[in-house]
C-alpha positions in Angstrom: 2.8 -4.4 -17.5 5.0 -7.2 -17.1 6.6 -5.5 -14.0 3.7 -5.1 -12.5 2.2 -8.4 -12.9 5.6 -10.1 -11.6 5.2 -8.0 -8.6 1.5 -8.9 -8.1 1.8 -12.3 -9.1 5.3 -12.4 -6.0 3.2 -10.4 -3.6 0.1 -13.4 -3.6 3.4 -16.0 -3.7 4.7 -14.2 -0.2 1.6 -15.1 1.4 0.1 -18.1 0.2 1.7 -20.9 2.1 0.7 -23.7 3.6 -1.9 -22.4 5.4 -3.6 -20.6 2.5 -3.1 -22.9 -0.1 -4.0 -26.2 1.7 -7.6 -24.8 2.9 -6.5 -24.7 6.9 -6.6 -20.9 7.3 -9.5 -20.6 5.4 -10.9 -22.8 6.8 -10.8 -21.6 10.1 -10.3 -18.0 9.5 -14.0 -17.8 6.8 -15.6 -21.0 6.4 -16.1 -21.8 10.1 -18.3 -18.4 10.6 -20.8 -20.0 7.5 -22.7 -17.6 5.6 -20.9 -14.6 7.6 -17.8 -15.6 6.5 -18.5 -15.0 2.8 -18.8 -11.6 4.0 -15.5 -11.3 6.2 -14.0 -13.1 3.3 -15.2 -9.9 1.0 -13.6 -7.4 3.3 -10.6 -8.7 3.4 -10.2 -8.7 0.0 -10.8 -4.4 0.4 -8.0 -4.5 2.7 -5.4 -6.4 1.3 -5.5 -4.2 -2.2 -5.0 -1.4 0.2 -2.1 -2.9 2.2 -0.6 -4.5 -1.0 -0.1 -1.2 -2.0 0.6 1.0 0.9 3.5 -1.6 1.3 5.3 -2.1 -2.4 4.4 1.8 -2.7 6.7 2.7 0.6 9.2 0.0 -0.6 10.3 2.2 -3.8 10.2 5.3 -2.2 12.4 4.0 0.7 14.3 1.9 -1.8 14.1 -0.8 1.1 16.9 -3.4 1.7 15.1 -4.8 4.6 12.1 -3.8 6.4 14.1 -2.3 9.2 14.9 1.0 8.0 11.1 1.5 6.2 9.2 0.5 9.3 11.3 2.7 11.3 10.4 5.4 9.4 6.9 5.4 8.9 6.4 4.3 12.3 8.6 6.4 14.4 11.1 5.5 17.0 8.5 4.0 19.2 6.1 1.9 17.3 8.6 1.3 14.6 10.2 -0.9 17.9 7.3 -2.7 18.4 6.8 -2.9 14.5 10.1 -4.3 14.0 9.9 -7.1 16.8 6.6 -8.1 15.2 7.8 -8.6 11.9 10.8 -10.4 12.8 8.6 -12.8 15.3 6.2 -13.5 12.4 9.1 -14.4 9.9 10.8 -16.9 12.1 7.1 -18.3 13.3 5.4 -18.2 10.0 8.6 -19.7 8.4 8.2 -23.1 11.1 4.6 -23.3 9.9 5.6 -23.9 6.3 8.3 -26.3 7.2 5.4 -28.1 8.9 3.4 -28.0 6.7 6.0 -29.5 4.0 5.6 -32.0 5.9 1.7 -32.8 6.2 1.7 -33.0 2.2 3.3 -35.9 1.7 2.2 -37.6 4.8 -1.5 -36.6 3.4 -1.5 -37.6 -0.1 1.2 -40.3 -0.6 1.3 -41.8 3.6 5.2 -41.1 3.7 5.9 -39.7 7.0 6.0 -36.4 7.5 9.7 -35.8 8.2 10.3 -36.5 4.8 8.8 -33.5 3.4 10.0 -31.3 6.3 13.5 -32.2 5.5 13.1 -31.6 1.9 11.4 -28.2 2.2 14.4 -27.5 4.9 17.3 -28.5 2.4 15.2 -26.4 -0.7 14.6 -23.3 1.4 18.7 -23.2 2.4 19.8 -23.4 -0.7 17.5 -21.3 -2.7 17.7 -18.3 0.4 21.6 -18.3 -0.9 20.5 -16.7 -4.2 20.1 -12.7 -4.5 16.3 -10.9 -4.2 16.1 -10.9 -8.3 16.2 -14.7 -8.3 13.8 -15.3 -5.2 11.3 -13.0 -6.6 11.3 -14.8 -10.2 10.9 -18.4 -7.9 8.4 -16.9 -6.1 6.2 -15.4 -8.9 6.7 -18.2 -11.2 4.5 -20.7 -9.3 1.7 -18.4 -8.3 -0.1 -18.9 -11.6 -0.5 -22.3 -11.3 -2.6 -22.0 -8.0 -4.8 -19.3 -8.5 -5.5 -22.0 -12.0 -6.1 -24.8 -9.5 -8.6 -22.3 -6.7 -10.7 -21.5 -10.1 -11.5 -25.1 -10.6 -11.9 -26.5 -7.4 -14.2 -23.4 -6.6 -16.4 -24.3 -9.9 -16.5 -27.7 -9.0 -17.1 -27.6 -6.3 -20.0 -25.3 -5.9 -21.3 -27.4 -8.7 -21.4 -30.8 -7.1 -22.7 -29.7 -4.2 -25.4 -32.1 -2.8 -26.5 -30.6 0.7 -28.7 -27.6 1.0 -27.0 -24.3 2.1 -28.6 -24.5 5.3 -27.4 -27.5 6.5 -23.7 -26.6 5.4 -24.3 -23.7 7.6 -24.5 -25.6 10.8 -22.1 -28.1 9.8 -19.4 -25.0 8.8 -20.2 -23.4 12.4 -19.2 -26.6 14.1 -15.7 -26.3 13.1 -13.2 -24.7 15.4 -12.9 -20.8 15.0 -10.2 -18.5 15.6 -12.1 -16.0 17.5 -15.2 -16.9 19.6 -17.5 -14.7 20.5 -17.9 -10.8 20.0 -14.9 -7.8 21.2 -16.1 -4.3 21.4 -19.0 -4.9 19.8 -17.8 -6.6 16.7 -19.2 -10.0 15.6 -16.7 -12.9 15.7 -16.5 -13.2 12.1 -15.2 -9.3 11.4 -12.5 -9.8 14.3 -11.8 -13.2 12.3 -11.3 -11.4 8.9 -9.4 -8.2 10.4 -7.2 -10.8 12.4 -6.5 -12.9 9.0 -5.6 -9.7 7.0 -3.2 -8.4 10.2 -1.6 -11.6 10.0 -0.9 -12.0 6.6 0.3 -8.4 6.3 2.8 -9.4 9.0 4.0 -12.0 6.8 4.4 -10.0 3.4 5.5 -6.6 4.7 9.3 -7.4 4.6 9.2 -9.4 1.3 6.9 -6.8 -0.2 9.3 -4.0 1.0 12.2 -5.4 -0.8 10.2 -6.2 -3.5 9.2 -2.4 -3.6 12.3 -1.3 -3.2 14.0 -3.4 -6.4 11.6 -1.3 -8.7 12.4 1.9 -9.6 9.1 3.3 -10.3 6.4 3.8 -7.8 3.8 3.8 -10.1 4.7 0.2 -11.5 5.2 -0.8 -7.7 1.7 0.4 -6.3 -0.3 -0.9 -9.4 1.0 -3.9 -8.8 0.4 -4.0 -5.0 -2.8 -3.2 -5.9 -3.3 -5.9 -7.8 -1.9 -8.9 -5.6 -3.6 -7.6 -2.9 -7.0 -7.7 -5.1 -6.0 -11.1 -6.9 -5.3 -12.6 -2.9 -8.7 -11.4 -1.9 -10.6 -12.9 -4.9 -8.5 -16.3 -3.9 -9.5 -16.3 -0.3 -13.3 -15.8 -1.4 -13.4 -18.2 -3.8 -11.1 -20.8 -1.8 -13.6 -20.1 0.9 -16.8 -21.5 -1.5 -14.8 -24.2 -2.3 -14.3 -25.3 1.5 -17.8 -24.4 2.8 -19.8 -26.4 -0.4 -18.1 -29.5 0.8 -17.3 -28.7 4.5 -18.6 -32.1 5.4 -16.6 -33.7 3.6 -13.3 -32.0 4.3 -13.6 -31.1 7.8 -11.1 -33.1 9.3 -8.8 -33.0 7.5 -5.0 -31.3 7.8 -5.2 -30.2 3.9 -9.0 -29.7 2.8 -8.0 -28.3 -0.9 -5.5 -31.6 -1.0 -8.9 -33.3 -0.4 -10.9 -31.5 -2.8 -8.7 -32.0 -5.6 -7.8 -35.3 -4.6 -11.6 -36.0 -4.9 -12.8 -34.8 -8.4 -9.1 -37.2 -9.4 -6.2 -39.2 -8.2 -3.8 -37.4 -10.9 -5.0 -33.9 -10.3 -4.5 -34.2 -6.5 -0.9 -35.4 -7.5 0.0 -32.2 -9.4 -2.0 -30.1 -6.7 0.6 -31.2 -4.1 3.2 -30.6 -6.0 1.8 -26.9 -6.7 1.1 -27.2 -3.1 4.3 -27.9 -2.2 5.4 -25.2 -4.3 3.3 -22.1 -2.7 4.4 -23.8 0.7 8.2 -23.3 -0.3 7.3 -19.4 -1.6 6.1 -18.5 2.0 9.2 -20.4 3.5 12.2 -18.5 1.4 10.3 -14.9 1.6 10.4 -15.5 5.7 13.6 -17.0 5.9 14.9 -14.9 2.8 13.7 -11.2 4.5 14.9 -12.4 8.2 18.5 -12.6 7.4 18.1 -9.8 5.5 17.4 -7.9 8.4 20.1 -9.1 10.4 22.7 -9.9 7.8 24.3 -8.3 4.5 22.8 -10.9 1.9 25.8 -12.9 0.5 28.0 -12.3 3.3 29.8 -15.2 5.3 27.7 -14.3 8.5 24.5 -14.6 5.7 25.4 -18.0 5.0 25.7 -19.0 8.6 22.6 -17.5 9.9 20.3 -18.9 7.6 21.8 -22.5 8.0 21.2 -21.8 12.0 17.9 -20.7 11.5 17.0 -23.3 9.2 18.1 -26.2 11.4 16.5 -24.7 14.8 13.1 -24.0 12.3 13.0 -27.6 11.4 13.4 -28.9 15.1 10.0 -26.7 15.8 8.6 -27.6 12.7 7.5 -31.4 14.8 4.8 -29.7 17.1 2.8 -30.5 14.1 1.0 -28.2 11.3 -2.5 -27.6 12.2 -1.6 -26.9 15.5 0.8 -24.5 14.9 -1.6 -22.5 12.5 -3.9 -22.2 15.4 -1.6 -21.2 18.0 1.2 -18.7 16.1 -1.7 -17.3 13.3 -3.9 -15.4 15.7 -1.4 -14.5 18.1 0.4 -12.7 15.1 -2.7 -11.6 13.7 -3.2 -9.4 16.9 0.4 -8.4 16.8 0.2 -7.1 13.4 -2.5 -4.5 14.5 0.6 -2.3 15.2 1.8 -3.2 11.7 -1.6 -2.2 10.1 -2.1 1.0 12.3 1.6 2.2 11.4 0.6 1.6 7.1 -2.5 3.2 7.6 -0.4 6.3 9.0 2.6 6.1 6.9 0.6 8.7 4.4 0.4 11.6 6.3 3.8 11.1 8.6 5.5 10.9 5.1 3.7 14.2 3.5 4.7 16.2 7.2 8.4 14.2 6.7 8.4 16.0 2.8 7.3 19.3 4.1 9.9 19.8 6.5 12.5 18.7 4.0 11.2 21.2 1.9 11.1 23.9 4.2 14.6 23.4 5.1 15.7 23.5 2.1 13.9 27.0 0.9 15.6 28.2 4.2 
């Protein structure tokens, strides 16, 4: 049980970042749509338990050392290609958005400016990437409690205080910027929104949760607890989501609305949000910057050590375009990208059982 729970609690880690955990891509992924994005918010919960496990499930049986070889192989030469690009585009982007958003924390809450917290994540992420996969899973799990503590209570209190009738949240929550406007193929704006979030965020844990698959042994243990995070994510996103849209007035403009939701009910709690804040923003950071050189590098090699120093310098240089702008221009772009990613999991099943057969055919031959 405790395997499972440290790869469910590592899995939710992976993918709540800045965006996530400050309110933004709820925000504009859920809570912009109003009542229909309660509902996106529940399908997307279905989705990630299935993904969660598709991925740490594939990761054992692969024993993955980086995505590479996995994707390749339940995606074929072809997609695997585009697969592959994807996932490597998302890990570099995704990993600038955290170091941005490192940096809106402390400018938010304390009016330091923000390249003091995009420094500080920088220096952190270097130096803890340096570690092996055992250690960055343990950081990366560790924290995750704390959070999904904090969601609970922001979510109860803040459905409880709430002192403006549903309807009228509605229109205000509407106002807000979306990711998608309007309807494709049919589909309302607010399924192409959820579907989009889950594409993205699978994007952003499928190498993590690969190598996290493949340093457990047993499949069982490794699917369970995909399951799991991908349930435990879902319930967080629905719940951060009533939290946002109960005081979407009040938090609407603003770069970190669950910073300003905690920050509300008390000064001291808002102080050890951002630093659990800070916290889920450095877990997305290492898992991107972590799983990228390990798909270009041996991990703990000289030429390891050198690419994640380049890649952390030339990450904090794009970190400056700022954060909220970079979660709506690099999160829906990936979000469509990582259609390829979803298509090739949902796949992976049946290419693997014809992969199997063959093996065993050859080898009655």
């Amino acid at each position: 049980m405790k395997r499972v729970l440290r790869i469910a609690s590592a899995f939710i880690g992976i993918i709540v970042g800045a965006g996530f955990a400050s309110g933004q891509e709820i925000l504009q992924y859920f809570t912009s749509y109003g009542y229909a994005g309660t509902i996106g918010a529940i399908i997307a919960t279905a989705i990630f338990a299935y993904m969660g496990m598709m991925l740490t499930k594939l990761g054992t049986r692969m024993k993955a050392t980086s995505h590479k070889e996995a994707i390749y192989r339940v995606s074929g030469k072809k997609l695997g290609i585009i697969v592959d690009y994807v996932i490597i585009f998302t890990l570099f982007g995704v990993g600038v958005v955290m170091i941005a958003g490192a940096g809106s924390i402390p400018s938010q809450q304390f009016g330091l400016p923000s390249v003091f917290g995009t420094i500080l994540m920088s220096v952190l992420v270097v130096a803890t990437i340096l570690m092996n996969v055992e250690k960055v899973i343990n950081v990366i799990g560790s924290i995750t409690p704390f959070l999904i503590a904090t969601v609970l209570l922001i979510a109860a209190y803040s459905v409880a205080t709430m002192n403006v009738s549903f309807g009228e949240l509605d229109a205000t929550a509407k106002a807000q910027d979306s990711v998608v406007n309007g309807s494709f193929l049919f589909l309302p704006g607010w399924l192409l929104s959820a579907l989009n979030y889950v594409s993205f965020n699978i994007a952003v844990g499928a190498s993590m949760a690969l190598l996290m698959g493949g340093n457990e042994k047993d499949e069982r243990i490794s699917s369970i607890g995909g399951l799991l995070g991908g349930l435990s994510l879902g319930l967080m996103i629905v719940l951060s989501h009533l939290a946002i849209f109960s005081q979407v007035e009040t938090v609407a403009n603003v770069d970190m609305p669950m910073l300003k939701l905690v920050s509300d009910i008390s000064p001291g709690l808002g102080l050890l949000f951002s630093l659990v804040l800070f916290g889920m923003v450095f877990n997305t950071a290492i898992s991107m910057f972590f799983s990228l050189a390990a798909r270009f590098t041996t991990v703990g090699t000289k030429e390891h050590k050198q690419f994640v120093f380049i890649v952390g310098a030339v990450a904090l240089g794009l970190s400056f375009v700022g954060f909220t702008d970079l979660v709506s221009i690099f999160y829906p772009l990936i979000g469509c990208l990582g259609l390829f990613l979803i298509a090739a999991l949902i796949t992976a099943p049946f290419r693997l059982k014809k992969e199997q057969a063959k093996a065993s055919k050859q080898r009655s031959a």
